[in-house]
C-alpha positions as CSV (number, residue, x, y, z in Angstrom):
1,X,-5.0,126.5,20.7
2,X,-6.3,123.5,18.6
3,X,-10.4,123.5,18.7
4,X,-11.6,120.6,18.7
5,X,-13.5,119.1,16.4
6,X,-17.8,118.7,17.6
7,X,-19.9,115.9,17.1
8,X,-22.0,117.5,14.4
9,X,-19.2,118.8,12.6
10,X,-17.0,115.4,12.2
11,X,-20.4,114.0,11.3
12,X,-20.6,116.4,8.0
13,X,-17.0,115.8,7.2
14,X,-18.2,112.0,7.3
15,X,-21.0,112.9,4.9
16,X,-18.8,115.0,2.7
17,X,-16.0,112.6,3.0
18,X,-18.8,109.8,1.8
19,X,-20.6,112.0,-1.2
20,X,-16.9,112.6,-2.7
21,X,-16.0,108.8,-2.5
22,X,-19.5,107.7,-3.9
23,X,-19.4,110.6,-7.0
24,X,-15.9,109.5,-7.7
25,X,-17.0,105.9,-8.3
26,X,-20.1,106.6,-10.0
27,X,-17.6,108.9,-12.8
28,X,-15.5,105.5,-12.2
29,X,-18.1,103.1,-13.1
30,X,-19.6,105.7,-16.2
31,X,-16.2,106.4,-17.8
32,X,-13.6,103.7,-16.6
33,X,-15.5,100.1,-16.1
34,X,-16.4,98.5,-18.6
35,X,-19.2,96.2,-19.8
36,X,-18.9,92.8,-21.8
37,X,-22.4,93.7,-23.4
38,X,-21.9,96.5,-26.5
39,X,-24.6,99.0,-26.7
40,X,-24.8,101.9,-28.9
41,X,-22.4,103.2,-26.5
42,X,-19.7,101.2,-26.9
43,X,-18.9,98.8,-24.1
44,X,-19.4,101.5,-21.5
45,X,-21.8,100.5,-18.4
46,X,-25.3,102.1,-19.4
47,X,-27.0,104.7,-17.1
48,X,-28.8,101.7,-15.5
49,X,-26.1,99.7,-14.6
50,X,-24.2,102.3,-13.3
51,X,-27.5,103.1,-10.8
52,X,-27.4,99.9,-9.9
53,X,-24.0,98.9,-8.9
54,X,-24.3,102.4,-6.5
55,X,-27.8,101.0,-5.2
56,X,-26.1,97.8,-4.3
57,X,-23.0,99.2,-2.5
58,X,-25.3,100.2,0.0
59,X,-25.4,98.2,3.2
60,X,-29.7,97.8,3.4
61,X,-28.3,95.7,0.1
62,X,-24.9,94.8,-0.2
63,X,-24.8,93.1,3.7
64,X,-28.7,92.3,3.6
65,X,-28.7,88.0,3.7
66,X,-26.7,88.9,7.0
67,X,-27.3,92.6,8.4
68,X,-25.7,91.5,12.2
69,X,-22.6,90.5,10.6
70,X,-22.1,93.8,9.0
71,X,-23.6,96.3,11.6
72,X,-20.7,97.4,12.3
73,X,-20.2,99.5,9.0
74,X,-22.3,102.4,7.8
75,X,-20.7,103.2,4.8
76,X,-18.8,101.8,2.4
77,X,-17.4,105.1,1.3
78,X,-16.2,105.3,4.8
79,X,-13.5,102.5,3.5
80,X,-10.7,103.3,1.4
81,X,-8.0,101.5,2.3
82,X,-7.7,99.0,-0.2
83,X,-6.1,95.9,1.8
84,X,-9.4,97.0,4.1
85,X,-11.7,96.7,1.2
86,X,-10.3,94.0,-0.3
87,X,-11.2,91.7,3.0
88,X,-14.3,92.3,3.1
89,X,-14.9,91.4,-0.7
90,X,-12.8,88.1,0.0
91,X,-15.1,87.4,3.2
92,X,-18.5,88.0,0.9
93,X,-17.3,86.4,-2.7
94,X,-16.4,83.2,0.1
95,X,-19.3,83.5,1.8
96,X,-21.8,80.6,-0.2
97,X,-25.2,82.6,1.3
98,X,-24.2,85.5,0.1
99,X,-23.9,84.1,-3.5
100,X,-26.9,82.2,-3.5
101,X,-28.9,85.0,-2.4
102,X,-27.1,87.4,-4.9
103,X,-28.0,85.1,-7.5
104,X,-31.5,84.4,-6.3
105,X,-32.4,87.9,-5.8
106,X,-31.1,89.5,-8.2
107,X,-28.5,88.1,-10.7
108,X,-25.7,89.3,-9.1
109,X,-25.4,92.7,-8.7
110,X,-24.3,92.7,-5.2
111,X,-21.2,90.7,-6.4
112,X,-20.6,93.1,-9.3
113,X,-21.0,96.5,-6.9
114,X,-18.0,95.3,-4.7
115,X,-16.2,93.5,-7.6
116,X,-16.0,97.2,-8.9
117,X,-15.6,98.9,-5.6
118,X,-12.5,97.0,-4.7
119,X,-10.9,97.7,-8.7
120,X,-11.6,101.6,-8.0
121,X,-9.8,102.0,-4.5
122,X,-7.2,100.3,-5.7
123,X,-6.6,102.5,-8.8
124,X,-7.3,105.5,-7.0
125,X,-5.4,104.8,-4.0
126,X,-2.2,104.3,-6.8
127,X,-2.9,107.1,-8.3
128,X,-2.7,109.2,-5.4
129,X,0.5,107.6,-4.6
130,X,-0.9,105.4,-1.8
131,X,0.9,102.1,-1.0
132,X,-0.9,99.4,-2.9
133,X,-0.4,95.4,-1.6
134,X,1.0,93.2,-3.8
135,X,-2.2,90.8,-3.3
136,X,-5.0,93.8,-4.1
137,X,-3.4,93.6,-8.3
138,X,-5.8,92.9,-10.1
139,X,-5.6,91.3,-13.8
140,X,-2.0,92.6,-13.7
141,X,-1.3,90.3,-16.7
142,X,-0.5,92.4,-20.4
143,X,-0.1,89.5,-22.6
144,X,-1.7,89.3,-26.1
145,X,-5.0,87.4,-25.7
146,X,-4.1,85.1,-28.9
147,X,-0.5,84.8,-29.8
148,X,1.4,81.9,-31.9
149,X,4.9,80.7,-30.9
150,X,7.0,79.9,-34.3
151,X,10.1,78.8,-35.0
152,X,12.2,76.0,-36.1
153,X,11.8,72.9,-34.3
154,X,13.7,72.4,-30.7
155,X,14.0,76.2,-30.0
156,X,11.9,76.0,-26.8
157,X,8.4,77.4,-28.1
158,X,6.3,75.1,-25.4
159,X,8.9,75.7,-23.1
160,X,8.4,79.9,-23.3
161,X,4.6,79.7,-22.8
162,X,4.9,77.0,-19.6
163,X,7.4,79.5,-18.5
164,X,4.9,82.6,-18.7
165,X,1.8,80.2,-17.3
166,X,3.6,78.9,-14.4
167,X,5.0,82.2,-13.2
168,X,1.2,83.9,-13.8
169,X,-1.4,82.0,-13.3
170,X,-2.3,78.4,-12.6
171,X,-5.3,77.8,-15.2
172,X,-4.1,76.2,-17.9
173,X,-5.7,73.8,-20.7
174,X,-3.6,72.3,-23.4
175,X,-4.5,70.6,-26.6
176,X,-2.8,69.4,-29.6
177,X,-4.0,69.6,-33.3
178,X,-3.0,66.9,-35.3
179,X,-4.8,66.0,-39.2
180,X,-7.5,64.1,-37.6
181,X,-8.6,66.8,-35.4
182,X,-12.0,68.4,-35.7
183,X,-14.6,70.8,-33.8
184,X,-16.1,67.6,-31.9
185,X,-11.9,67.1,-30.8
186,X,-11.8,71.0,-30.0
187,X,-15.2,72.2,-28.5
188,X,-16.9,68.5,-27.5
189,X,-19.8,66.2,-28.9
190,X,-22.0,63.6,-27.5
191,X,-20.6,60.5,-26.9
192,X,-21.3,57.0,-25.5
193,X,-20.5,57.1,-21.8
194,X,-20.7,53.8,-19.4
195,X,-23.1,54.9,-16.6
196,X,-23.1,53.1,-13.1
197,X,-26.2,52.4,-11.0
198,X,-27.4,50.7,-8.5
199,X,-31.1,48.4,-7.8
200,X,-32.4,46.9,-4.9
201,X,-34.4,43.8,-5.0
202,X,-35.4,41.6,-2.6
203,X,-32.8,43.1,-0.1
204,X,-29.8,42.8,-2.5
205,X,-28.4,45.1,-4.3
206,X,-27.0,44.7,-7.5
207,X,-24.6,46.9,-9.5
208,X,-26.3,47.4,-13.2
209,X,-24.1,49.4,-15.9
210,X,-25.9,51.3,-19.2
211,X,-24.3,52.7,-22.0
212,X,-26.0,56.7,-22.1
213,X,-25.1,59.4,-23.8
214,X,-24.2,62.8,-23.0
215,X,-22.1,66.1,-24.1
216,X,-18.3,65.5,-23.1
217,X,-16.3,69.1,-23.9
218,X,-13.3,69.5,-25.0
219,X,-10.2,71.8,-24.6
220,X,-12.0,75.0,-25.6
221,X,-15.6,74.8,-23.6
222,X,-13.4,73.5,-20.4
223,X,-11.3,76.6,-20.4
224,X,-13.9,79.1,-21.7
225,X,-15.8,77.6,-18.9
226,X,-13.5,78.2,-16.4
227,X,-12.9,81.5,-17.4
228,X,-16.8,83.0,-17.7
229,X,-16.8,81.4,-14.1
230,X,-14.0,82.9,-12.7
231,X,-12.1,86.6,-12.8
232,X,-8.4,85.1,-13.4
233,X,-6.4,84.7,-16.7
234,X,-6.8,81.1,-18.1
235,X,-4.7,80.0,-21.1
236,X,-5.8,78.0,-23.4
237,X,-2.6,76.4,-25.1
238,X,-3.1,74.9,-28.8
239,X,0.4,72.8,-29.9
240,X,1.4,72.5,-32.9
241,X,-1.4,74.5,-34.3
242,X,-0.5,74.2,-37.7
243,X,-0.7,70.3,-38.0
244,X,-4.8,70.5,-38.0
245,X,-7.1,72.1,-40.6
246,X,-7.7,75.5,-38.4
247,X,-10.8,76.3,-40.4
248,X,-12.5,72.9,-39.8
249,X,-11.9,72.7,-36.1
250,X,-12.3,76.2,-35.3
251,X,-15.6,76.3,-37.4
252,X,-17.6,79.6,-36.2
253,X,-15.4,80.2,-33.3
254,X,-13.3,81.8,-36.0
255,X,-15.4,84.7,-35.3
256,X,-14.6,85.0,-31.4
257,X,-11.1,85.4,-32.4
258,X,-12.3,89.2,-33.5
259,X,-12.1,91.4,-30.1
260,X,-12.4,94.5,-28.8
261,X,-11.4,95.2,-24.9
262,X,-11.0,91.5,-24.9
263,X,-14.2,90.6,-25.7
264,X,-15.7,89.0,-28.9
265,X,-16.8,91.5,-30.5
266,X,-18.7,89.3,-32.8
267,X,-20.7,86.6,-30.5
268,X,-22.1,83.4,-32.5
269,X,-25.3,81.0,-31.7
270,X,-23.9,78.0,-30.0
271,X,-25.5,74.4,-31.1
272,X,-28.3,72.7,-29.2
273,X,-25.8,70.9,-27.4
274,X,-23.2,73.1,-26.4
275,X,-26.2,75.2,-25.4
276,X,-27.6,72.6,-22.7
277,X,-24.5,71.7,-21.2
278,X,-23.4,75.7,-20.8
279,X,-26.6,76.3,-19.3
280,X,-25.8,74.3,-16.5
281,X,-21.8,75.2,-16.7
282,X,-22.3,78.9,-15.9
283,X,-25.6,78.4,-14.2
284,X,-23.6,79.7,-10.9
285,X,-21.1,82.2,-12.2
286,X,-20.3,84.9,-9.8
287,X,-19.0,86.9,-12.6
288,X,-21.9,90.3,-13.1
289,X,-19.8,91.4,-16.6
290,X,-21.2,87.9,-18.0
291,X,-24.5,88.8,-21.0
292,X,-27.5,86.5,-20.0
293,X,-27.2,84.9,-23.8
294,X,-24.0,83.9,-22.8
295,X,-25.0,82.5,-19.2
296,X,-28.0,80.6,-20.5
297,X,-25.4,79.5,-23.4
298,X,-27.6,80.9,-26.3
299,X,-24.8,82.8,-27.4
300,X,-20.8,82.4,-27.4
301,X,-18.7,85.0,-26.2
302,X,-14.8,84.7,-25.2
303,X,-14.3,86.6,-22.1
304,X,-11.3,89.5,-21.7
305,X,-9.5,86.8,-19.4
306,X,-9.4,84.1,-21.8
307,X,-5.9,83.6,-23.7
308,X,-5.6,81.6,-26.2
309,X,-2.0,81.0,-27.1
310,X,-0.4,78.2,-29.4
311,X,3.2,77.0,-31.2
312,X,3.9,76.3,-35.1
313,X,6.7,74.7,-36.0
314,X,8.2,76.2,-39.5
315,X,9.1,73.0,-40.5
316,X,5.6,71.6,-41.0
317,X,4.0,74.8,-42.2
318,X,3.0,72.9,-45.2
319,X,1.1,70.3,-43.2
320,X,-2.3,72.9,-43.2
321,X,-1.3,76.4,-44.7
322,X,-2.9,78.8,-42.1
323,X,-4.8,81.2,-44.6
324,X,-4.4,85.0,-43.9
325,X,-7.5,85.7,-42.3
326,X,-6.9,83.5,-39.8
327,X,-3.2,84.9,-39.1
328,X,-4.6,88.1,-38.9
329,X,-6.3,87.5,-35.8
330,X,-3.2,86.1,-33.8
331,X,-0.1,88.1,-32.6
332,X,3.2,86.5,-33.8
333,X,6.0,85.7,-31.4
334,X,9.1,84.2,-33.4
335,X,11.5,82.2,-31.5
336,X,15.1,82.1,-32.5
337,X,17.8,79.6,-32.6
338,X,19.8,80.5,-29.8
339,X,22.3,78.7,-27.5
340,X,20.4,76.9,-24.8
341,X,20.5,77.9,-21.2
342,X,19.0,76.6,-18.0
343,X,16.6,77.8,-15.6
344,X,18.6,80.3,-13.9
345,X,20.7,81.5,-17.5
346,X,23.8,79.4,-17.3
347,X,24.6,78.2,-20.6
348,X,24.0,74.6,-21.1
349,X,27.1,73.3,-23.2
350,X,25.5,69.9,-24.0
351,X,27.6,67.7,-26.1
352,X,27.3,64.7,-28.2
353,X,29.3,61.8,-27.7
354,X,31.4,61.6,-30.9
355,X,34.7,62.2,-30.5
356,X,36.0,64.7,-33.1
357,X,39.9,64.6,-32.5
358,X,42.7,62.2,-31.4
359,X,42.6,63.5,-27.9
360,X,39.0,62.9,-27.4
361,X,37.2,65.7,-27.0
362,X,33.6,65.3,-27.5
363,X,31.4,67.4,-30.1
364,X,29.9,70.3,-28.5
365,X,26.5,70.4,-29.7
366,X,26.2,74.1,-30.2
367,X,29.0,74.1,-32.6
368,X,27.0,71.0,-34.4
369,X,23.8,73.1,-34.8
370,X,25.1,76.1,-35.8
371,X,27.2,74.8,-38.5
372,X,24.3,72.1,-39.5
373,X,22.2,75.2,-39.8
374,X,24.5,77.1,-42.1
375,X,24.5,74.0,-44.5
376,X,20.8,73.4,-44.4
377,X,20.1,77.6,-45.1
378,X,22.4,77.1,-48.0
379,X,20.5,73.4,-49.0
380,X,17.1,75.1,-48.9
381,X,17.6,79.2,-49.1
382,X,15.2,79.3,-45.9
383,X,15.2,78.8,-42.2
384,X,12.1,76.5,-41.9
385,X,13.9,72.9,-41.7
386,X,17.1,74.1,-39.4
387,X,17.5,72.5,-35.4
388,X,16.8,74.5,-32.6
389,X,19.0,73.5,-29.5
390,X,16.3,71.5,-27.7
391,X,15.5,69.7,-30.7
392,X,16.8,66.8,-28.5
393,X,17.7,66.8,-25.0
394,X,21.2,65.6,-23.3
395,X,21.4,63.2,-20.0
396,X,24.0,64.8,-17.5
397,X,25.1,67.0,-20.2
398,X,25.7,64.5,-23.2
399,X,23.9,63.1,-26.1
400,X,24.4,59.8,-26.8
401,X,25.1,58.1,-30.3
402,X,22.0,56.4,-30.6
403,X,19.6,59.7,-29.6
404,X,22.0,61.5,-32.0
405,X,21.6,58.8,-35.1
406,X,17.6,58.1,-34.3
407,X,16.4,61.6,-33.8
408,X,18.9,64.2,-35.8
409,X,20.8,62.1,-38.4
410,X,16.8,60.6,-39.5
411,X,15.7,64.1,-39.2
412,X,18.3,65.3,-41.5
413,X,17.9,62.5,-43.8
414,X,14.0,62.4,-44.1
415,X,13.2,66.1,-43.8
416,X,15.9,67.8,-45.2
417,X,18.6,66.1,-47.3
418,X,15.7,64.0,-49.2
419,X,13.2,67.0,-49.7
420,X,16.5,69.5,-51.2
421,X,18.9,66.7,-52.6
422,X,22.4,65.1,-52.0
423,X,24.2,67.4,-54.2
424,X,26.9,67.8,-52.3
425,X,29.4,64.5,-52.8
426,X,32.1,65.8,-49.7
427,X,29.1,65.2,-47.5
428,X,27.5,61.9,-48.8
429,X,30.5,59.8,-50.0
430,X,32.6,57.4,-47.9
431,X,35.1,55.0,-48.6
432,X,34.6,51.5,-47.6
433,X,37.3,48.6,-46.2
434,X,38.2,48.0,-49.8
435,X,38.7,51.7,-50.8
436,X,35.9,52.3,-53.3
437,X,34.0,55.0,-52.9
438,X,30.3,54.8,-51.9
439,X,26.9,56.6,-51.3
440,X,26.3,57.4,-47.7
441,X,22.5,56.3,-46.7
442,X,20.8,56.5,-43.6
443,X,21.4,52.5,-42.5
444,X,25.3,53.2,-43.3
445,X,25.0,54.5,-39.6
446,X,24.4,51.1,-37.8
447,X,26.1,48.2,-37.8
448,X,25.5,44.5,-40.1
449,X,22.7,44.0,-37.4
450,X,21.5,47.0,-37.2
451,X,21.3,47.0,-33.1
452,X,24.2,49.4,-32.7
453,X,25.5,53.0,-34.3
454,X,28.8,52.5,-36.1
455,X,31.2,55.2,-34.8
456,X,33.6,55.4,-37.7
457,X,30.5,56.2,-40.1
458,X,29.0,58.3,-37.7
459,X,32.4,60.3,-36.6
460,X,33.4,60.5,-40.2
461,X,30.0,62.1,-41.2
462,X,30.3,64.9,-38.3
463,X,33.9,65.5,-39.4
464,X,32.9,66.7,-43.0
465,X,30.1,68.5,-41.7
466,X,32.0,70.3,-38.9
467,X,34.8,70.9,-41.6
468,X,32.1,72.2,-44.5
469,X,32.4,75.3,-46.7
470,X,30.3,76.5,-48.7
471,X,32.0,76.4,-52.5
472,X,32.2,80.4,-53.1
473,X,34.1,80.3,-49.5
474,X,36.3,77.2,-51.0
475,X,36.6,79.0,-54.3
476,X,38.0,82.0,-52.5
């Protein structure tokens, strides 16, 4: 016969239910959570904040700018179905009294005590092999917080990291260095802003515009903004990173690049005006993990959720060298020439419209960039100036002459063939309507007018390349 179970009884299996819940968080908040603020500790949440966060769990505290709502639970350590707990965060973290009277009260703590309640049921409930929603992962995202895309030019480097953005996350902010970039470009600077207003006189009212001035950020602040203010990745996406002095637009933000658990490690003073305008940027950040340096904007700090990703073509390394301490800091993701496929893997089989025999058939691009690429490793001993197979694109499958002659034959001209010579005669000779032989230049591609491609130059030109050898091969 099954006794059952007496009020007092199921009322200490409560209690010891509870005390075994709260001393496993407060081992999870001392040992596993982690703190954006180093101490002698490490990053580590100190003794104090550790109290805290368990004082604040409480209901008296956690549900106290609306004790009716929440009369209904004793405990929070009664809860530990995640999908449970993760409601009643979503309800509170919505809820705009709750934040303003977190804030007000006492700089968020209630905020941060179920921030970390809902990240420790829902490792503990995996690790005891509980089922685990989809929508209670949390910062699921391994990525490398600063990572440069290189490779040779058309191989699909902002094409990779749009890919990983839009399947992740939705907070994105791009930029582009270019030789006239700076830290004013980058970060932001005061600037001359046309300010509307409106005066009433004598019962009219009259529109009146004044030039002020005020702080207008950049790339950078806008997404380390955002993510101070939020708990979701945000990518910062710098293209062509390589074509702007890095040390003159970075500035002292080099020394944010330097982290440990994905946090600056080395925090730096922020100006007088960056400083004003963060003030009032992170003035209402939920976030409890944020320093108060870095909330009043005293200090600079990237934040464990801030990615900062870019691409480098190999072509233009030259443009700004990127010195070593600098490269350092970044993980490398090369990019390889490869054939290109669509969305869903198919191979692409773009092809150019030159015909390259007597029954027609049209060039297949591939076979172009591959063989292009073998003469142009030969040219220059290196991979840097070769075509990737986006280097331009195809309409309904086909490049035409023109996109062919304007973008690839100037590209091979300018930035390859000009930079490592025209040694080779078989490729840069033709013989003209009175059979002489003669030099092949770039306008030897158009027509008398120059409005349209001639063909037989053109055709001619792809022929030899498709048809090259390199001269130990011919010697063979």
């Amino acid at each position: 016969m099954v006794r059952k179970e007496n009020c007092h009884e199921k009322f200490l299996n409560m209690k010891n239910s509870r005390d075994i819940i709260k001393s496993e968080f407060k081992y999870y908040l001392a040992n596993v959570a982690r703190s954006s603020r180093r101490t002698s500790e490490g990053f580590n949440l100190g003794r104090t904040a550790v109290d805290s966060f368990l004082s604040f769990l409480e209901p008296n505290k956690l549900f106290d700018y609306n004790p009716e709502k929440w009369s209904h639970i004793a405990s929070l350590y009664d809860i530990t179905d995640p999908v449970e707990i993760k409601l009643i965060a979503d309800d509170l973290l919505g809820d705009k009294s709750f934040i303003e009277h977190d804030n007000a009260k006492n700089q968020g703590w209630r905020s941060g005590a179920i921030s970390h309640y809902v990240c420790f049921i829902n490792a503990r409930s995996f690790f005891m092999n509980q089922k685990v929603e989809k929508s209670v992962v949390f910062n699921t995202v391994s990525n490398p917080l600063q990572q440069i895309f290189y490779g040779a030019p058309g191989t699909g480097k902002s094409n990779t990291i749009k890919k990983v953005v839009d399947e992740q996350v939705k907070r994105c902010h791009r930029t582009t260095f270019h030789p006239d970039s700076d830290y004013s470009t980058f970060v932001g600077a005061y600037k001359p802003t046309m300010k509307e207003s409106y005066i009433t006189k004598d019962g009219v009212t009259t529109k009146e515009e004044k030039i002020i001035y005020m702080f207008c950020p950049q790339a950078f602040t806008n997404a380390y903004v955002e993510a101070w203010n939020m708990e979701e990745e945000v990518y910062l996406v710098i293209e062509e990173i390589n074509r702007g002095n890095c040390a003159q637009i970075f500035g002292d933000l080099f020394q944010l690049l330097d982290r440990k658990n994905g946090v600056s490690e080395y925090p730096v003073e922020a100006d007088a005006d960056l400083q004003n305008y963060l003030n009032k940027a992170l003035a209402k950040t939920t976030r409890t993990d944020i320093p108060n340096d870095v909330k009043s904007g005293k200090k600079l700090m990237l934040p464990s959720n801030l990615y900062i990703w870019a691409t480098m073509n190999t072509s233009d390394q030259s443009l700004f060298p990127i010195d070593s301490a600098f490269k350092r800091r970044w993980e490398w993701k090369y990019i390889k020439i490869k054939e290109g496929r669509d969305e869903n893997g198919n191979k692409l089989e773009w092809k150019v419209n030159v015909k390259t025999d007597e029954a027609g058939n049209l060039l297949p691009w591939w076979a172009f960039i591959q063989k292009i690429n073998e003469i142009i490793a030969s040219m220059t001993s290196s991979a840097d100036k070769q075509l990737g197979y986006f280097f331009c694109c195809a309409k309904d499958g086909v490049i035409d002459e023109e996109t062919f002659v304007s973008k690839v034959i100037f590209y091979l001209w300018n930035d390859v063939f000009k930079d490592y010579g025209f040694e080779d005669a078989s490729l840069f000779r033709y013989t003209d309507n009175d059979g002489k032989e003669q030099d092949l230049t770039f306008p030897d591609f158009y027509d008398e007018d120059g409005e349209k491609v001639n063909t037989e130059r053109l055709t001619d030109f792809v022929k030899k390349v498709m048809n090259w050898k390199k001269t130990s091969e011919e010697n063979n």
